[in-house]
C-alpha positions as CSV (number, residue, x, y, z in Angstrom):
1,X,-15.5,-3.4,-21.6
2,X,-12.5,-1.7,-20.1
3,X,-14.4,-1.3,-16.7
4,X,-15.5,-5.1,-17.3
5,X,-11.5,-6.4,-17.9
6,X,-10.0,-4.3,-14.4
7,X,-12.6,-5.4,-12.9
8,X,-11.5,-9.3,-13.5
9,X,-7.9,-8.5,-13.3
10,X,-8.8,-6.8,-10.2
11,X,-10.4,-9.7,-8.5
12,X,-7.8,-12.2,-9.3
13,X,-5.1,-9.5,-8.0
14,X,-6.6,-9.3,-4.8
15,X,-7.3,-12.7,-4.6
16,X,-3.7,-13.6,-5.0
17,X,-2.4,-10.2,-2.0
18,X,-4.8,-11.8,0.4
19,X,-2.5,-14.9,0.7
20,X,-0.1,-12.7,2.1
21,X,-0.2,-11.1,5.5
22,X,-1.8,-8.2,5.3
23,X,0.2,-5.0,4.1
24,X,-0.5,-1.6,4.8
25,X,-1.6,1.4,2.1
26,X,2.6,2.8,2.1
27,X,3.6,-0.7,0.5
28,X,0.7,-1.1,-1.5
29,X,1.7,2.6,-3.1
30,X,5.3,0.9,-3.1
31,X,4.5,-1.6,-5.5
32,X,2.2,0.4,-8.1
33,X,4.6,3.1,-7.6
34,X,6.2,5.0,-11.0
35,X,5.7,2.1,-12.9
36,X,2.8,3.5,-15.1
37,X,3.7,5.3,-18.5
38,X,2.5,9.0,-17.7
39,X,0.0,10.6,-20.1
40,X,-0.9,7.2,-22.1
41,X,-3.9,7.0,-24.1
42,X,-5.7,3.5,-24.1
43,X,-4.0,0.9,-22.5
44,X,-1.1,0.6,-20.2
45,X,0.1,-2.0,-18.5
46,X,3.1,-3.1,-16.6
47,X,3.2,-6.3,-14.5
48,X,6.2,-8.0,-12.7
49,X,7.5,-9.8,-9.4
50,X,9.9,-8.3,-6.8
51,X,11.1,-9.5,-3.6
52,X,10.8,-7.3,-0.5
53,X,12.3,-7.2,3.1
54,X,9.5,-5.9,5.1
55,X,9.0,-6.4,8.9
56,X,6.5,-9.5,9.8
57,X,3.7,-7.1,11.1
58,X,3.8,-3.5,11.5
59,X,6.7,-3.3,14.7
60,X,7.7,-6.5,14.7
61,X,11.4,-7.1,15.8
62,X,12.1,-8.9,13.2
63,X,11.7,-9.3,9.0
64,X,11.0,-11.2,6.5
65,X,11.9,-11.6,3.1
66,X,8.6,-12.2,0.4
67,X,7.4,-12.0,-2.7
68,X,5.3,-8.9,-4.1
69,X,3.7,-8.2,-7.0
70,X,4.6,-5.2,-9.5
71,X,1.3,-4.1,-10.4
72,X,0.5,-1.0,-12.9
73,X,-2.6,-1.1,-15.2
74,X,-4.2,2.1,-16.5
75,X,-7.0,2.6,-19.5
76,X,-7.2,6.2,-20.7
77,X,-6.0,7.7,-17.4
78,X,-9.4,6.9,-16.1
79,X,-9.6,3.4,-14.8
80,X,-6.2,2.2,-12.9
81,X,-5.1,-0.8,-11.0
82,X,-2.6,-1.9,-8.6
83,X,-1.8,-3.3,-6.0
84,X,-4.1,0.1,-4.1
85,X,-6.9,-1.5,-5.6
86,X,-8.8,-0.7,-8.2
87,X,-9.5,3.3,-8.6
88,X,-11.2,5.5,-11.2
89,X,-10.6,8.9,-11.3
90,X,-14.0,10.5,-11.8
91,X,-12.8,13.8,-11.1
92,X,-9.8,15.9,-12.6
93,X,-9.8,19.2,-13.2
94,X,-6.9,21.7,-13.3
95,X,-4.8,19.4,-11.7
96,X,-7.0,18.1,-8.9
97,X,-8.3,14.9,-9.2
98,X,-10.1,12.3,-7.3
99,X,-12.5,9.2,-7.1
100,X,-13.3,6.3,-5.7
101,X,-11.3,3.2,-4.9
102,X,-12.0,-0.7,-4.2
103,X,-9.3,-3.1,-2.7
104,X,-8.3,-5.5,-0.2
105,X,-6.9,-5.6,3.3
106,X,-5.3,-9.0,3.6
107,X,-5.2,-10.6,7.3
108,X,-3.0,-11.5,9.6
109,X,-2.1,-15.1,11.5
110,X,-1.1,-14.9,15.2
111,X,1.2,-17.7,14.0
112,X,3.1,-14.6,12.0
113,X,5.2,-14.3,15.0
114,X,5.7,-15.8,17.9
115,X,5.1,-12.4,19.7
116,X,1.5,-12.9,18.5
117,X,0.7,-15.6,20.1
118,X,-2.5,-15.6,22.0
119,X,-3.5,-13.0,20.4
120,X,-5.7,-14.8,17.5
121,X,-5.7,-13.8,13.7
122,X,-7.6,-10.7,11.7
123,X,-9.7,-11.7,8.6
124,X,-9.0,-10.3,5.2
125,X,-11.6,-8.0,4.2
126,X,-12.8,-5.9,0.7
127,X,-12.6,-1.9,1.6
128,X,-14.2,0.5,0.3
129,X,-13.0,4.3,0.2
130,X,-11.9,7.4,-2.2
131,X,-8.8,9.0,-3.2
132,X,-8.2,12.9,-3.9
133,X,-5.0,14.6,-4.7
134,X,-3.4,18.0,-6.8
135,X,-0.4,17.2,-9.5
136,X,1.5,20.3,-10.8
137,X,4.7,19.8,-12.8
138,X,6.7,17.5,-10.8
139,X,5.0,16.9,-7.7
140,X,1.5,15.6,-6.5
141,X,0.0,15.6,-3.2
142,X,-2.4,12.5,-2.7
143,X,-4.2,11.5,0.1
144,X,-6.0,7.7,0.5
145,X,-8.7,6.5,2.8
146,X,-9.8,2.9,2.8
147,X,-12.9,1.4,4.9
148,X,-13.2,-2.0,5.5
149,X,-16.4,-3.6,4.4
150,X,-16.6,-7.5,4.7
151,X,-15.0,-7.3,7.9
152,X,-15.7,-3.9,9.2
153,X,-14.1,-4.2,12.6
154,X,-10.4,-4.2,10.8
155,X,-11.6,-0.3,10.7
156,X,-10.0,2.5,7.8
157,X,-7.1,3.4,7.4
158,X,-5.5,6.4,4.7
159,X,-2.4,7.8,3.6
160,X,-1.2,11.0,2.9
161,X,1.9,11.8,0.4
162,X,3.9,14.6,-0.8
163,X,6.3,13.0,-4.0
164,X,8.0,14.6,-6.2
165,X,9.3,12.7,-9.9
166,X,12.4,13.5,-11.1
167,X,13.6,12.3,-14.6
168,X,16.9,11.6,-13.8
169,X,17.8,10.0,-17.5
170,X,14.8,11.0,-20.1
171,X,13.3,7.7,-21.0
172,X,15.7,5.8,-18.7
173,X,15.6,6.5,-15.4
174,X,13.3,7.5,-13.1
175,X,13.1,8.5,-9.1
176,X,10.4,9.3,-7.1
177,X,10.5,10.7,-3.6
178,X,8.4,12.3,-0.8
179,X,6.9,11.8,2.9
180,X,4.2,10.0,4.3
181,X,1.7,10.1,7.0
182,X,-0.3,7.1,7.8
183,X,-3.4,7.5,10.1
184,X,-6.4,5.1,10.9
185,X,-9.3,5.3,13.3
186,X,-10.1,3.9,16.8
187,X,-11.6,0.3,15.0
188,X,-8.2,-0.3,12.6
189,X,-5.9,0.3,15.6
190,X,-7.4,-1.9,18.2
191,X,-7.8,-4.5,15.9
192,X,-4.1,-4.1,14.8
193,X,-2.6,-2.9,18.3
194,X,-4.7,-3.6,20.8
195,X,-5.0,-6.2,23.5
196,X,-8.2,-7.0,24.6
197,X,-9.0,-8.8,27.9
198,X,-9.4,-12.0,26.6
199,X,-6.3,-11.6,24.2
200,X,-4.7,-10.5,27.4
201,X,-5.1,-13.6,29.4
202,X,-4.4,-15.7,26.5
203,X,-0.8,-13.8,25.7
204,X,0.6,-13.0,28.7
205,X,0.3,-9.2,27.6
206,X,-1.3,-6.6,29.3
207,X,-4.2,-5.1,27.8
208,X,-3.8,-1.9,25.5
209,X,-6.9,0.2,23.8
210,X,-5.3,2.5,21.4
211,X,-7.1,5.5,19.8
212,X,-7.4,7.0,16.6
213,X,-4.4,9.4,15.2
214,X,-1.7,9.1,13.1
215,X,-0.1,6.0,13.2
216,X,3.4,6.4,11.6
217,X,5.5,9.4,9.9
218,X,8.3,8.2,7.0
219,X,9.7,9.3,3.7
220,X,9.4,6.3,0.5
221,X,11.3,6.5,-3.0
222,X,11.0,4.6,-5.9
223,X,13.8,4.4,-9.0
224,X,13.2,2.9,-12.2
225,X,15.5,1.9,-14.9
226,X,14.4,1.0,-18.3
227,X,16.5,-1.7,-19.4
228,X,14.4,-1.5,-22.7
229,X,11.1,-0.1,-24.6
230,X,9.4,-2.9,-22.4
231,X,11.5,-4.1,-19.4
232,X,11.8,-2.0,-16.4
233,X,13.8,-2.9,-13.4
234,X,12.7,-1.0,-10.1
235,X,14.2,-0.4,-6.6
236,X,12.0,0.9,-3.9
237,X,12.2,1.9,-0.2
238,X,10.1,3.3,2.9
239,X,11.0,4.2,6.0
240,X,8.2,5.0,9.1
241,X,8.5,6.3,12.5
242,X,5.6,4.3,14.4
243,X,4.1,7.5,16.3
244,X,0.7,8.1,18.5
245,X,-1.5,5.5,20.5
246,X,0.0,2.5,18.2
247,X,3.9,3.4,19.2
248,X,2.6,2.0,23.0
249,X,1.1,-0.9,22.1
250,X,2.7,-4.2,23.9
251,X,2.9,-5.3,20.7
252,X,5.3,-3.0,19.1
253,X,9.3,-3.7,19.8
254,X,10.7,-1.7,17.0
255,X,8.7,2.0,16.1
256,X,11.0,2.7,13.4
257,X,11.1,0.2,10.8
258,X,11.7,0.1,7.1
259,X,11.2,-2.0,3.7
260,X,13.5,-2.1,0.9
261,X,13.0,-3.9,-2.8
262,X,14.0,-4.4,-5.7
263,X,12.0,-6.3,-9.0
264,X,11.9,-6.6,-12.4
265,X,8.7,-5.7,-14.6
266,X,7.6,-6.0,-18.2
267,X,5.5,-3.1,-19.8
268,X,2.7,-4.0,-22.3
269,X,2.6,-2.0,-25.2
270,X,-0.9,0.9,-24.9
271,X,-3.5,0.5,-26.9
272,X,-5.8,2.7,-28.2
């Protein structure tokens, strides 16, 4: 039954991030991020809305400022959702752990930005992928891959973080902290950074093929305040160096870029 419910809450979830332009895996950690209640038995879950400024495609000139779900649902520290996706952690032993993970990729309109012009719109797609990481005391090391699967041209793309939690206030407030590297393969980046010959006489750009690699470098924190047993207000940041193949790309006008927000979230009571 639990499988059954995160399933359903899954679905409509991802329903409702594929409205929005798509987001990569670094702000979809954002807004799961230390929001969970750590060791809970049963149910957990804390759900909210924040508002974001985040740049209108990965190195865009400009941003935009829109809203993003606060998303945090655990059953028994096996099953978890947010805004990721929807993972289990089949695996976890001594402090490793890992499993496999569903989510969604949302798409993007060449009507984003008038720097995209010409260059026609990517599809939302369901991916596919795993998730594997080590947690001792403090800090975890994590690392996510995502494939996507209805529209397996928008290619994979993973993260990998190094955070460490910090109880600044027991019970109160919380920060969490630590770099990032995002990479991707050949498919994700063309399809994100690229300029293919017909996009190229359609734009006015000149045409661009990048390669797999790592995509961008950065460091993210998250601080939560309890206001109360079930309200939680939290701030949250990330900033990324663009870096590789995908820092060339005509596309690109700013290669470091950041996203800063701030909501407010209530936390359901676990059940067992």
């Amino acid at each position: 039954m639990a499988l059954v419910l995160c399933a359903a809450i899954a679905l409509t979830s991802s329903r409702a991030l594929a409205q929005s332009q798509a987001q990569g895996l670094s702000l979809q950690q954002l807004q799961g991020g230390n929001l969970a209640a750590a060791g809970s038995n049963g149910w957990d879950a804390t759900l909210g809305i924040g508002l974001a400024a985040v740049p209108r495609y990965p190195g865009a000139q400009n941003d935009r400022v829109r809203p993003l779900p606060l998303i945090s649902v655990s059953y028994d520290n096996l099953v978890f959702l947010s805004p990721l996706g929807l993972a289990i952690r089949a695996i976890h032993v001594h402090g490793f752990f890992a499993g496999p993970v569903i989510g969604y990729e949302g798409y993007r309109h060449e009507t984003d930005d008038p720097q995209l012009a010409g260059l026609g719109d990517i599809p939302a797609s369901l991916t596919t992928g795993a998730f594997a990481g080590y947690a001792a005391g403090p800090w975890r090391v994590l690392v996510t891959a995502r494939q996507a699967v209805t529209h397996s041209s928008n290619g994979l793309e993973g993260l990998a973080e190094l955070e460490y939690r910090a109880d600044l206030i027991p019970h109160q407030l919380t920060l969490n902290v630590g770099p990032e590297v995002s990479f991707a393969d050949a498919d994700y980046n063309r399809a994100w950074f690229g300029v293919s010959l017909p996009q190229s006489a359609d734009s006015g750009l000149p045409t661009y093929t990048p390669g797999a690699g790592i995509d961008a470098v950065g460091v993210h924190a998250g601080l939560v305040a309890a206001l109360s047993a079930q309200t939680l207000v939290r701030v949250f940041g990330d900033v990324k160096r663009l870096t590789g193949t995908v820092a060339g790309s005509p596309i690109v006008h700013r290669r470091t870029e950041g996203v800063i927000g701030v909501g407010i979230a209530y936390r359901f009571r676990a059940l067992p």
